[in-house]
Backbone as CSV, one residue per row, in Angstrom:
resi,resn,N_x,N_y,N_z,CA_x,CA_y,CA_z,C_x,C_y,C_z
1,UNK,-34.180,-45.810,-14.586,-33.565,-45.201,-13.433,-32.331,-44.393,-13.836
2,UNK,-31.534,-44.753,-14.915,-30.466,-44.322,-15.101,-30.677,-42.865,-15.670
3,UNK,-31.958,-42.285,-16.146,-32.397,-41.568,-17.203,-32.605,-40.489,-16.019
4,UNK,-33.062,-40.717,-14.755,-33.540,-40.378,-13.479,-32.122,-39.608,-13.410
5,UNK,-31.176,-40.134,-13.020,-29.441,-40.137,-12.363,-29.198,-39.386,-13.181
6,UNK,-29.476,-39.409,-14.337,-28.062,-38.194,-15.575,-28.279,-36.826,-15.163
7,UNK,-29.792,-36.207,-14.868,-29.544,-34.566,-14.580,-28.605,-34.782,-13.436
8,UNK,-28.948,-35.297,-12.294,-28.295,-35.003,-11.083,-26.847,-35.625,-11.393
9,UNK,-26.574,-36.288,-11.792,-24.772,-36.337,-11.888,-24.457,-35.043,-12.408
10,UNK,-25.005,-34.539,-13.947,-24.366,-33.616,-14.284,-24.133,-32.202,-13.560
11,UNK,-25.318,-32.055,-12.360,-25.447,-31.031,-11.501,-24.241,-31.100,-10.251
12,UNK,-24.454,-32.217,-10.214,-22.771,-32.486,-9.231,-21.926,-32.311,-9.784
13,UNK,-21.331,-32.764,-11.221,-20.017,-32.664,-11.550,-20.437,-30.975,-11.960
14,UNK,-21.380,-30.549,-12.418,-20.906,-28.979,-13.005,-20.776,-27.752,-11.464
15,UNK,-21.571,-28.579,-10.417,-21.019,-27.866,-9.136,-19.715,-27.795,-8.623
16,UNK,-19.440,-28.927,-8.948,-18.206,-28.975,-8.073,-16.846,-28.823,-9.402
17,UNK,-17.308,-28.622,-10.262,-16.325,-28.300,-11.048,-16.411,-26.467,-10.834
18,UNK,-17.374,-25.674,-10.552,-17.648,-24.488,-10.077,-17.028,-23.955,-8.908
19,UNK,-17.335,-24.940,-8.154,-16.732,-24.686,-6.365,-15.091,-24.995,-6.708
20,UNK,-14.474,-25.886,-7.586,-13.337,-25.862,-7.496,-12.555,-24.351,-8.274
21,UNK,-13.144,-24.008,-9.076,-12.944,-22.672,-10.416,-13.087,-20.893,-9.323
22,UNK,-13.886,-21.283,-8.395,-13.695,-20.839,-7.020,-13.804,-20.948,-5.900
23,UNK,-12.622,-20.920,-5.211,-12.073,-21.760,-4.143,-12.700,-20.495,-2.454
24,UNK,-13.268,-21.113,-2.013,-13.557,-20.077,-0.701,-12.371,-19.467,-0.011
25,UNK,-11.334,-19.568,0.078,-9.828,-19.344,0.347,-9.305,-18.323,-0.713
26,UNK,-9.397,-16.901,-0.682,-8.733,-16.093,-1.577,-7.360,-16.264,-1.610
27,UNK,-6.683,-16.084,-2.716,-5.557,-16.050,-2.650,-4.999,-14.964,-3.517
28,UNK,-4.292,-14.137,-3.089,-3.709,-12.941,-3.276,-2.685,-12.726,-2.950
29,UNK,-2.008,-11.397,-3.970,-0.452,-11.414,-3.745,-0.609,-10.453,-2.774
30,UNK,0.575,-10.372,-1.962,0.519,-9.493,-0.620,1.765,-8.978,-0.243
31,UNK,2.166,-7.855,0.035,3.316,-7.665,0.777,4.354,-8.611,1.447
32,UNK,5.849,-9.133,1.498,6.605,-9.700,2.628,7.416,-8.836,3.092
33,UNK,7.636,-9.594,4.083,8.967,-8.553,4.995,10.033,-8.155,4.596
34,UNK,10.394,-9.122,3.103,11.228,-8.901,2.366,11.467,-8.056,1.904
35,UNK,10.213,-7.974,0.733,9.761,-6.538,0.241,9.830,-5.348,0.765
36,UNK,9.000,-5.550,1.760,8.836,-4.809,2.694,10.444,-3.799,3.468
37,UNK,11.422,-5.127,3.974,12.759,-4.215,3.892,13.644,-3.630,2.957
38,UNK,13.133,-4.207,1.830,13.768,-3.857,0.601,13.679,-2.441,0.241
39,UNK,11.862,-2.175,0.443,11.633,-1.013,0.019,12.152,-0.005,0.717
40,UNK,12.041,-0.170,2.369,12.786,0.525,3.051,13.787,1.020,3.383
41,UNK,15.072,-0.132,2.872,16.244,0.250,3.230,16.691,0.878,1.460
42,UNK,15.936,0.998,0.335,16.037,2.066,-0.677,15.461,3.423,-0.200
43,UNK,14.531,3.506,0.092,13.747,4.373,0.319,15.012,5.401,1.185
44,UNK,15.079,4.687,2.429,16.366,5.442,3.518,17.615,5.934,2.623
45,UNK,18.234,4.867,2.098,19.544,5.208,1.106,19.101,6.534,0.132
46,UNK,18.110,6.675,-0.273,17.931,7.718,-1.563,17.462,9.260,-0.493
47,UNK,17.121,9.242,0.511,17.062,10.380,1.340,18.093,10.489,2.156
48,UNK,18.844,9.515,2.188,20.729,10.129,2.744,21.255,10.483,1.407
49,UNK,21.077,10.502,0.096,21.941,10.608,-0.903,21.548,12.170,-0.915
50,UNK,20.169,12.300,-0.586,19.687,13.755,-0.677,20.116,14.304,0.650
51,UNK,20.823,14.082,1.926,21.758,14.654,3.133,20.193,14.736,3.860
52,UNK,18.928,13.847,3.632,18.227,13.915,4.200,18.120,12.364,5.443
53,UNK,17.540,13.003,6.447,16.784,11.457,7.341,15.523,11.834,7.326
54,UNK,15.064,10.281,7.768,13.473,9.860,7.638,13.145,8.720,8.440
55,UNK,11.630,8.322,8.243,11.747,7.407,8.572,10.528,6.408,7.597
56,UNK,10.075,4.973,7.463,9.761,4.647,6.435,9.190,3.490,7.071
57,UNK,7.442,3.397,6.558,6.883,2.608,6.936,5.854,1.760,6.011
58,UNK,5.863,0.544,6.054,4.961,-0.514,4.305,4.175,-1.254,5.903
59,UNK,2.980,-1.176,4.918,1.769,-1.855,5.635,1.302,-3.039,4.230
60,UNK,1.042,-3.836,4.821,0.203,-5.196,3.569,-1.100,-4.478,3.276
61,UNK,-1.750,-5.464,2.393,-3.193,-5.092,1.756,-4.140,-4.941,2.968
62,UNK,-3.844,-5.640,3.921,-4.755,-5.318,5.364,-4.677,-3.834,5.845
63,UNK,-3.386,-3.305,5.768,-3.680,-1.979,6.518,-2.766,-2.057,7.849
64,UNK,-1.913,-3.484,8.087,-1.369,-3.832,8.812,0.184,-3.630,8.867
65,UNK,0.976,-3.066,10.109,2.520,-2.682,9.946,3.397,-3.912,9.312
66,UNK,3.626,-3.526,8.712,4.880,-4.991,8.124,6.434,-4.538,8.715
67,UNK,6.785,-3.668,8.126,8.254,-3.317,8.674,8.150,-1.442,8.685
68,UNK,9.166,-1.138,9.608,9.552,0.261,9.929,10.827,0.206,9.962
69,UNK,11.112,1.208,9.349,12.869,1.387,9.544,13.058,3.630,10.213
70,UNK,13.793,3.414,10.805,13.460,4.770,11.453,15.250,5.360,11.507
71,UNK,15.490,6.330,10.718,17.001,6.944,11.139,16.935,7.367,12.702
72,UNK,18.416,7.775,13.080,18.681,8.050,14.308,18.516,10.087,14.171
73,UNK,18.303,10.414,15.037,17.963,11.383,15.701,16.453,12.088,14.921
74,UNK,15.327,11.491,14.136,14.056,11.806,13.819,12.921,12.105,14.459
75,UNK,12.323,13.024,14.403,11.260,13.097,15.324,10.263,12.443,15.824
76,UNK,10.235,12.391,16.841,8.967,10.847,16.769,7.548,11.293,16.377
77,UNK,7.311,12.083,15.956,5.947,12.167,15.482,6.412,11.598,14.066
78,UNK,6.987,12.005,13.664,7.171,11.409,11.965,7.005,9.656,11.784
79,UNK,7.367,8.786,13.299,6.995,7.920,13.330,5.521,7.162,12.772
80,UNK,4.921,8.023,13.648,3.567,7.834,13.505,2.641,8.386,11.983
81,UNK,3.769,9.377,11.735,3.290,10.224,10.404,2.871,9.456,9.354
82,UNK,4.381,8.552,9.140,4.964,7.657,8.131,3.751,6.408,7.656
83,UNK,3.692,5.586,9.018,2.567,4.765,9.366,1.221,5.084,8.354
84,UNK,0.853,6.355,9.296,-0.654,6.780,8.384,-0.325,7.223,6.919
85,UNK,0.433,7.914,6.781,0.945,8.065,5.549,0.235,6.885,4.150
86,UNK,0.927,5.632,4.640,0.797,4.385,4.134,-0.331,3.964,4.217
87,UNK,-0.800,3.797,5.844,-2.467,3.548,5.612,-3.155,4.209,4.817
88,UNK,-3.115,5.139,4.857,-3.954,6.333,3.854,-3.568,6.433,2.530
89,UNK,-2.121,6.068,1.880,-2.697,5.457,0.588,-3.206,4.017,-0.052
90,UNK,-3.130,2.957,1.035,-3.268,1.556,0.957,-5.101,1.992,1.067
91,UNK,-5.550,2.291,1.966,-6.799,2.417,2.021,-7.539,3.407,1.148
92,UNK,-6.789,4.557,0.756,-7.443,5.190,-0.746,-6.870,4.921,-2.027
93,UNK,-6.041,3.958,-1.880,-5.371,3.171,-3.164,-5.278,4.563,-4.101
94,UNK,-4.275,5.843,-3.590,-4.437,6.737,-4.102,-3.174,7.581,-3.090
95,UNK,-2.010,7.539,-4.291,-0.920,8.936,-3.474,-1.487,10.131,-2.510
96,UNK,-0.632,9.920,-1.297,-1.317,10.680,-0.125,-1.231,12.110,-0.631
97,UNK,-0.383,12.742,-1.962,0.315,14.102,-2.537,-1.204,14.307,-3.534
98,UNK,-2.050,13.535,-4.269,-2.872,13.637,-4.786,-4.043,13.846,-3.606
99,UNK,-4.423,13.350,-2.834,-5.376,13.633,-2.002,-4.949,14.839,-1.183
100,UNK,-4.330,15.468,-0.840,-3.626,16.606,-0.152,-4.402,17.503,-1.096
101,UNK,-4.009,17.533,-2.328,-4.247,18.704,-3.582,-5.961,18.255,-3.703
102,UNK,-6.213,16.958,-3.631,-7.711,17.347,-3.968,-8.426,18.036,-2.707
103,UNK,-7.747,17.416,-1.351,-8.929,18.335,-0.208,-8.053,19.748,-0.411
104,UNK,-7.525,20.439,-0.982,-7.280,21.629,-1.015,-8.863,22.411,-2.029
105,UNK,-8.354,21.702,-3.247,-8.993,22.273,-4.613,-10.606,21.535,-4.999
106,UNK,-10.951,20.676,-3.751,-12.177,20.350,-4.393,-13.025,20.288,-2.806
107,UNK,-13.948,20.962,-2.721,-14.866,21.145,-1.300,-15.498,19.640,-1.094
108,UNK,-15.650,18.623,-2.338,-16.668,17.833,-1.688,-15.185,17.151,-0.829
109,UNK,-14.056,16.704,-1.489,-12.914,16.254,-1.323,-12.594,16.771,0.867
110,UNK,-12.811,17.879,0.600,-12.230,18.901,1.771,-12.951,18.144,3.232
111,UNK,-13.914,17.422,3.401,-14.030,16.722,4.152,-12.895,15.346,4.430
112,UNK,-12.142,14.834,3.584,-11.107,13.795,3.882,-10.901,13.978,4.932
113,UNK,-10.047,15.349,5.413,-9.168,16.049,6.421,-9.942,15.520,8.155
114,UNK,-11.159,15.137,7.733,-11.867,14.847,9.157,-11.957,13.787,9.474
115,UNK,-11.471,13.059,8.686,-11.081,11.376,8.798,-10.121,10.689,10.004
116,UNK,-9.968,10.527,10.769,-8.675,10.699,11.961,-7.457,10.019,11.735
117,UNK,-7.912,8.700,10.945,-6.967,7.872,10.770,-5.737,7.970,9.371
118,UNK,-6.532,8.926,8.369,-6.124,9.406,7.286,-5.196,10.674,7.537
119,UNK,-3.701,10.518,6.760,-2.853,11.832,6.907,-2.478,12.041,5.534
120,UNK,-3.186,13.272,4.829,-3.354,14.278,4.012,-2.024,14.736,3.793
121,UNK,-0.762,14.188,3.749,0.336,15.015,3.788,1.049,14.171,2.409
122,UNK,2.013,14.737,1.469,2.440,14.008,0.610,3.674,12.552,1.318
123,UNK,4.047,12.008,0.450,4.894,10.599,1.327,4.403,9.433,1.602
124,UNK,3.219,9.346,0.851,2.691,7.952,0.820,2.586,7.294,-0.030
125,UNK,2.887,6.147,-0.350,2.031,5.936,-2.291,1.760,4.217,-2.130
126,UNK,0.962,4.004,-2.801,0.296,2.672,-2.862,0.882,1.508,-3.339
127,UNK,1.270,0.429,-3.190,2.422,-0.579,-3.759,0.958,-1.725,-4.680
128,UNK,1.502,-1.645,-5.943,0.558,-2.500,-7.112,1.648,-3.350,-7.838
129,UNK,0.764,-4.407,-7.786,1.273,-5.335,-8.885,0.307,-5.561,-9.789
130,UNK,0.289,-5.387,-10.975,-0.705,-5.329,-11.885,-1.888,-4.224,-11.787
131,UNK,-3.096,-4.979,-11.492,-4.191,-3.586,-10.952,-4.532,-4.266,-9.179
132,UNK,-3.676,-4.890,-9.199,-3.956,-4.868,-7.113,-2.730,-4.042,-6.657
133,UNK,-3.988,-3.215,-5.249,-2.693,-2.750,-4.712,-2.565,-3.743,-3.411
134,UNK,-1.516,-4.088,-3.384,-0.739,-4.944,-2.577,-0.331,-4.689,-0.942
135,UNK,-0.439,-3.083,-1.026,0.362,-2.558,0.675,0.357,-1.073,0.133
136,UNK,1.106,-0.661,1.124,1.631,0.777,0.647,2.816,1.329,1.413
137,UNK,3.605,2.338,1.190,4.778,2.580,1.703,4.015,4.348,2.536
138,UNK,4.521,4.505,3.152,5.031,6.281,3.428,5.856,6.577,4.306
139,UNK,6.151,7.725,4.183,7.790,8.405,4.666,7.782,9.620,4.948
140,UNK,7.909,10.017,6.501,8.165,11.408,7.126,9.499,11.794,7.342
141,UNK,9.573,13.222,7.800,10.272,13.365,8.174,12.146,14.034,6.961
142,UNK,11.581,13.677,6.002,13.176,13.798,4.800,13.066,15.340,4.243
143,UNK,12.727,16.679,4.709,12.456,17.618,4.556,11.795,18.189,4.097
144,UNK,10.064,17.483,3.529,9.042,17.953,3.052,8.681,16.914,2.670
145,UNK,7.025,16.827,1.961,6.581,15.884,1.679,7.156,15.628,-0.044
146,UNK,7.151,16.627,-0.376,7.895,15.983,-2.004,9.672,15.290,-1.574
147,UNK,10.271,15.476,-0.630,11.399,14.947,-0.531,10.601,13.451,-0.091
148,UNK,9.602,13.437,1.023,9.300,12.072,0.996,9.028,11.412,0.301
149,UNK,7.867,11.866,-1.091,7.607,10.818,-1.543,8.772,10.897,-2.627
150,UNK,9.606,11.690,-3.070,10.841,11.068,-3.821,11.198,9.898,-3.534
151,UNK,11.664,9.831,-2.338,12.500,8.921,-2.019,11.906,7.298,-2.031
152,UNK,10.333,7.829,-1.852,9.506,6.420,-2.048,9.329,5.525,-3.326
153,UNK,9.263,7.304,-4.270,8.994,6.601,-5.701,10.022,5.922,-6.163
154,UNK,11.903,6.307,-5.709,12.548,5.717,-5.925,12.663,3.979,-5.980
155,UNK,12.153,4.013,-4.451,12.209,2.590,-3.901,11.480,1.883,-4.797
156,UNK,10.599,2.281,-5.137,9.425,1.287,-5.992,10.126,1.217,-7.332
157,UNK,10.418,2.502,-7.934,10.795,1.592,-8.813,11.872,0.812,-9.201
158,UNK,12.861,0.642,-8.379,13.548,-0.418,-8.206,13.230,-1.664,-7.737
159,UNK,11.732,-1.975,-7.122,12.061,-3.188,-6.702,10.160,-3.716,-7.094
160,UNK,9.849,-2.764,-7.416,8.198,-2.974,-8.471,8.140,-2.319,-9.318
161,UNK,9.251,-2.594,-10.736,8.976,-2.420,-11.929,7.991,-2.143,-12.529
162,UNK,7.390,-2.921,-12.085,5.910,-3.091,-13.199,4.809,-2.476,-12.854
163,UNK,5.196,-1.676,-11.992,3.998,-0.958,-11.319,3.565,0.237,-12.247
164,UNK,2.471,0.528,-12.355,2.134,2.198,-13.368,2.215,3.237,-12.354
């Protein structure tokens, strides 16, 4: 009988030594609010150093608002700008200034632009730790889109080093 029992023990212990090696519960690093204000209130400081306002918005790996920080007298569309901005590089895990230039210079690319939720404008960029991207930041409104995403790239790299 015992000779019976040895496959099946070993099929239990090598299962469940499997099911433990992966756990149904992902766990992933993710954006905090922390972060999240951190990046923002750099982001703001480095577009007043440039006599610019803006406004500045980080979404988590979901695609979801984490924090907004908005100067006083900004347009409110830039509100909303900022937002997609971020979605649109969190969801193309790809600088919103690089996709701008590809639906310019590449026709299959040139369909992006019909996407509704996606904004094609530079001022977005993707937040990574290692090879995950984690969230993403973007920023309207600081007098063009290369002033926006300056001010973004700043933020990051002060407070995600390690990012490429």
């Amino acid at each position: 009988m015992l000779l019976r029992t040895a496959p099946l023990t070993l099929l239990a212990l090598t299962l469940s030594s499997h099911a433990l090696a992966e756990s149904p519960v992902a766990q992933r690093p993710d954006v905090t609010l922390a972060l999240a204000n951190q990046l923002l209130s750099t982001t703001l400081a480095t577009c007043h150093a440039l006599g610019q306002t803006a406004v500045a918005a980080v979404v988590d790996r979901g695609g979801n608002l984490v924090a907004l920080q908005r100067d006083d007298n900004v347009g409110p569309h830039n509100t909303l700008a900022a937002q997609r901005k971020a979605f649109t590089a969190l969801s193309t895990k790809t600088a919103t200034s690089t996709l701008a230039e590809r639906a310019r210079s590449n026709p299959d690319a040139a369909n992006l632009t019909t996407v509704s939720e996606l904004l094609l404008l530079g001022g977005g960029l993707p937040l990574r730790v290692g090879d995950q991207v984690i969230g993403a930041i973007g920023v309207a409104g600081a007098g063009g889109s290369a002033n926006d995403q300056g001010c973004a790239e700043e933020a990051i790299a002060q407070h995600l080093p390690t990012q490429p």
